[in-house]
C-alpha distance (Angstrom), angle and dihedral (degrees) to the residues before:
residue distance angle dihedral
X1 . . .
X2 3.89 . .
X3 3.87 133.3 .
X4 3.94 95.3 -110.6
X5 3.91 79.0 57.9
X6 3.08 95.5 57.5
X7 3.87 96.3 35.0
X8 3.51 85.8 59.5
X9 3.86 93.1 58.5
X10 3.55 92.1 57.8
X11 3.86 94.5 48.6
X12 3.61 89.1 38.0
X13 4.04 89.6 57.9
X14 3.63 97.1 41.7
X15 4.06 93.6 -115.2
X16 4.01 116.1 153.4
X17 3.76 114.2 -128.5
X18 3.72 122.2 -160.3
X19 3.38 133.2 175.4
X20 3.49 107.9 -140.3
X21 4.16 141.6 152.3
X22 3.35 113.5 -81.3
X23 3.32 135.2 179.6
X24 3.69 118.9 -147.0
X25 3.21 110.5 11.0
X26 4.16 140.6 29.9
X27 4.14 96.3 -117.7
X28 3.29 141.8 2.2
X29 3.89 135.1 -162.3
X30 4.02 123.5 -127.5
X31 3.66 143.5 -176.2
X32 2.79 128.5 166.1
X33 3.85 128.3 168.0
X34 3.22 90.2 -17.5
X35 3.90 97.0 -54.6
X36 4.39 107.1 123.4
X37 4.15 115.5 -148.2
X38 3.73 126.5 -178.6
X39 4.05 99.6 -155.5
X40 3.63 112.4 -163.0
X41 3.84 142.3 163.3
X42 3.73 116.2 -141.2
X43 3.75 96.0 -170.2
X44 3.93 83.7 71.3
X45 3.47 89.8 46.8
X46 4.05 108.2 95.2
X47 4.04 95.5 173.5
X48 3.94 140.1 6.9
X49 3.42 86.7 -113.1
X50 3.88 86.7 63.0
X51 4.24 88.8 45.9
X52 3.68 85.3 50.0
X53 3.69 99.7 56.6
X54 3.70 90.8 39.3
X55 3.72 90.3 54.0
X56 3.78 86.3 45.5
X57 3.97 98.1 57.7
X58 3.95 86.3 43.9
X59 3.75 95.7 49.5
X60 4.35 80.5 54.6
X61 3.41 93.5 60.2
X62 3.98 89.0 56.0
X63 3.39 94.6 39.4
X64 4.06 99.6 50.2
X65 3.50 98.1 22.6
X66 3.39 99.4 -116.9
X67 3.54 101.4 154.8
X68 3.83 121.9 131.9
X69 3.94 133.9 -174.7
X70 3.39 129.5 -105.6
X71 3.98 100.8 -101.7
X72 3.46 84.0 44.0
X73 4.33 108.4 135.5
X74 3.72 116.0 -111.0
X75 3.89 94.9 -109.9
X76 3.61 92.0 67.2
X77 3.52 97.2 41.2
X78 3.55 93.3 56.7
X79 4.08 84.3 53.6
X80 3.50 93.8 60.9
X81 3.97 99.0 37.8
X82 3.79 79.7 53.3
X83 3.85 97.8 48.4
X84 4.01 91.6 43.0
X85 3.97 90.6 50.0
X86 3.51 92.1 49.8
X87 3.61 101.0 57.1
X88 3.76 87.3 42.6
X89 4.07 83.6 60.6
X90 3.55 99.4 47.6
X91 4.35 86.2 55.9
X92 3.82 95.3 41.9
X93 3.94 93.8 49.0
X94 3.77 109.2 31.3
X95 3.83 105.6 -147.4
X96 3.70 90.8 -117.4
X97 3.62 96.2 58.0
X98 4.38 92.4 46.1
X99 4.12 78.7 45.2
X100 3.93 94.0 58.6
X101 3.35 93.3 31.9
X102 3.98 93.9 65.6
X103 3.74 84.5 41.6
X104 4.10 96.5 54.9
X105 4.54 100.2 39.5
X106 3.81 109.8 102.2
C-alpha cells in the first residue's frame, strides 16, 4: 500500500489533514460535530513510510469509530488505539501478501 493510497482515502472521505506541532505524539484523530481531521507533525516524521502508517492508524479511528474523549479511562482508550491500529494493519499488509510471505521464509 502507498501514501497516494492512502492520501486518496482521506480526500476521498472528506477528512482535513493538517500538519501541525504537536506535542506528544505524531497524529491524532478528531471529530468533532461531524467535522473529520487527521492532525499530524511532520517534524516527527523521519520517512513517508512513517506518514503512511500514521495516516493509516488515523484513517482506523474514522473508519471503526474508535474515537474516545478526553476524560475517557485508560482501559477504553487502549480499546480504541487497538481497534484503529488494527484496521491500519490489515491496509498496510494486505492479507495475501502476510499469507505468501509465511509461505516463501526459509
Amino acid at each position: 500500500m502507498n501514501l497516494d493510497y492512502i492520501e486518496d482515502l482521506i480526500k476521498k472521505e472528506n477528512i482535513n489533514l493538517i500538519d501541525t506541532y504537536l506535542e506528544d505524539t505524531s497524529g491524532a484523530y478528531i471529530n468533532y460535530d461531524k467535522l473529520n481531521i487527521i492532525l499530524y507533525d511532520t517534524s516527527k516524521l523521519d520517512s513517508s513510510n512513517m506518514k503512511k502508517e500514521i495516516f493509516a492508524e488515523e484513517l482506523g479511528h474514522y473508519y471503526y469509530d474508535a474515537t474516545y474523549k478526553f476524560n475517557s479511562d485508560l482501559q477504553f482508550i487502549s480499546k480504541q488505539e487497538y481497534r484503529a491500529k488494527k484496521w491500519s494493519y490489515y491496509i498496510l499488509i494486505p492479507f495475501e501478501s502476510l499469507r505468501r510471505a509465511i509461505l516463501n521464509r526459509d
